[in-house]
C-alpha positions in Angstrom: 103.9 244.0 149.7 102.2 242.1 147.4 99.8 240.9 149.5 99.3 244.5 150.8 95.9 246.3 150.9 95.3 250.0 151.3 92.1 251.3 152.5 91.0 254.6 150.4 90.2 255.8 153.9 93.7 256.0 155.1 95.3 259.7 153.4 98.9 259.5 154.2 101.2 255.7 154.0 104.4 255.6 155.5 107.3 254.3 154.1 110.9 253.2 155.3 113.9 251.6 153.9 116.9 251.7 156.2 120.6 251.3 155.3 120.0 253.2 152.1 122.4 256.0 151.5 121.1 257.6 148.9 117.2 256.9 148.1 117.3 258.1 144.9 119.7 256.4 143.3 118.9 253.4 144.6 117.2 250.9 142.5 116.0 248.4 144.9 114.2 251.5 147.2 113.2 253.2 144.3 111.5 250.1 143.2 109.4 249.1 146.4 108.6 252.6 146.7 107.0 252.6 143.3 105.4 249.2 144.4 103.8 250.6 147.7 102.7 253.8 145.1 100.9 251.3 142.7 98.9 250.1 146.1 97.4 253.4 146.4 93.8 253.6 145.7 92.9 257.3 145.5 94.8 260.0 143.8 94.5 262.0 147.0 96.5 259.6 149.3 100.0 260.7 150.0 103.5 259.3 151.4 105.5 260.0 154.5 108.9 259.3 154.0 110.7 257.8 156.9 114.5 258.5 156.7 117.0 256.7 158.9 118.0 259.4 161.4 119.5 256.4 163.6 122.9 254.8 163.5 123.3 251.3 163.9 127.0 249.6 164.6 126.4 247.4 161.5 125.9 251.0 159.1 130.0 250.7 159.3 129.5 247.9 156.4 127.4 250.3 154.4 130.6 252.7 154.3 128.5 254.4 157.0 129.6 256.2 159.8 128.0 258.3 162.2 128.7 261.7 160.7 127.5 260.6 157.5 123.5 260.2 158.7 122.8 264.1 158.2 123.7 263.2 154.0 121.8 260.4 154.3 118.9 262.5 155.6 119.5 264.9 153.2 119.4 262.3 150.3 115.6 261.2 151.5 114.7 265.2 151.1 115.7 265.2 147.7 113.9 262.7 146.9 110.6 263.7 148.7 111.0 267.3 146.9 111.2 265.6 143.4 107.9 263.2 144.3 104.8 265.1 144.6 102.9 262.7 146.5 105.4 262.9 149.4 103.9 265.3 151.8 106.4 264.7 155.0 109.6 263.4 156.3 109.7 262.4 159.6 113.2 260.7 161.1 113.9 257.3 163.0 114.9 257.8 165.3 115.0 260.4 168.1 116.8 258.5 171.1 119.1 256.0 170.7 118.6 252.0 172.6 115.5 252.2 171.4 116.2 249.1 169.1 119.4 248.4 170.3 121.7 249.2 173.3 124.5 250.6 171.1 122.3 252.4 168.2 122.5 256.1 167.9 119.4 258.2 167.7 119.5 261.7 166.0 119.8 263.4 169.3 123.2 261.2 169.8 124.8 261.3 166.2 127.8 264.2 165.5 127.2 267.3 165.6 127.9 267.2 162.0 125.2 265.0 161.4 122.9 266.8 163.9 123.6 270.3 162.1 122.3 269.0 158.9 119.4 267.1 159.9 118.3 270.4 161.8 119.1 272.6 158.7 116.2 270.2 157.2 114.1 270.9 159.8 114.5 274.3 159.3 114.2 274.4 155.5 111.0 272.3 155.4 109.3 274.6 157.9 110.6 277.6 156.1 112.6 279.1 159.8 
């Protein structure tokens, strides 16, 4: 990060933290998200928040388990609706193997999980 240079011609800056549970409580994610804000270099320029729609094996040492990922999700939309330079969500991870054999994607999670991630879906895009 530190060594990190933003264009001013680039408008939107993704960012992704995995593993976190809740964003914005989180000191650590908090921090490097204020760190990649600093790098801006135009009032204009915006952030896409990246929430961990996925579920590793090794989330189960987070105190994570699969039906969980929906609040997890809906932890990142809190936080996006409290930071005005957040201007999207969009989830990692649709299928699952992508990054490992054994990771769930959203389209593999519980349905609990699913239900939530889709009622986010649905409340961002006002249907």
């Amino acid at each position: 990060m530190e060594r990190l240079v933003l264009p001013q011609s680039i408008d939107w800056v993704g960012f992704d933290q995995y593993g976190t549970v809740d964003p914005g409580q989180d000191a650590m994610f908090l921090a490097n998200l204020a760190a990649l804000e600093a790098k801006l270099t135009r009032p204009e320029q915006r952030l896409v928040l990246v929430p961990d729609t996925l579920w590793p094996p090794d989330y189960v040492q987070l105190g994570l388990p699969p039906e969980l990922m929906g609040d997890v999700t809906a932890n990142d939309l809190l936080l996006a609706l409290f930071n005005p330079r957040v201007v999207a969500l969009i989830g990692y991870l649709w299928p699952g193997g992508l990054d490992s054999p054994v990771q769930l994607g959203a389209r593999q999670l519980p349905p609990k999980a699913q239900e939530k991630i889709t009622w986010i879906g649905k409340f961002i895009t006002h249907k």
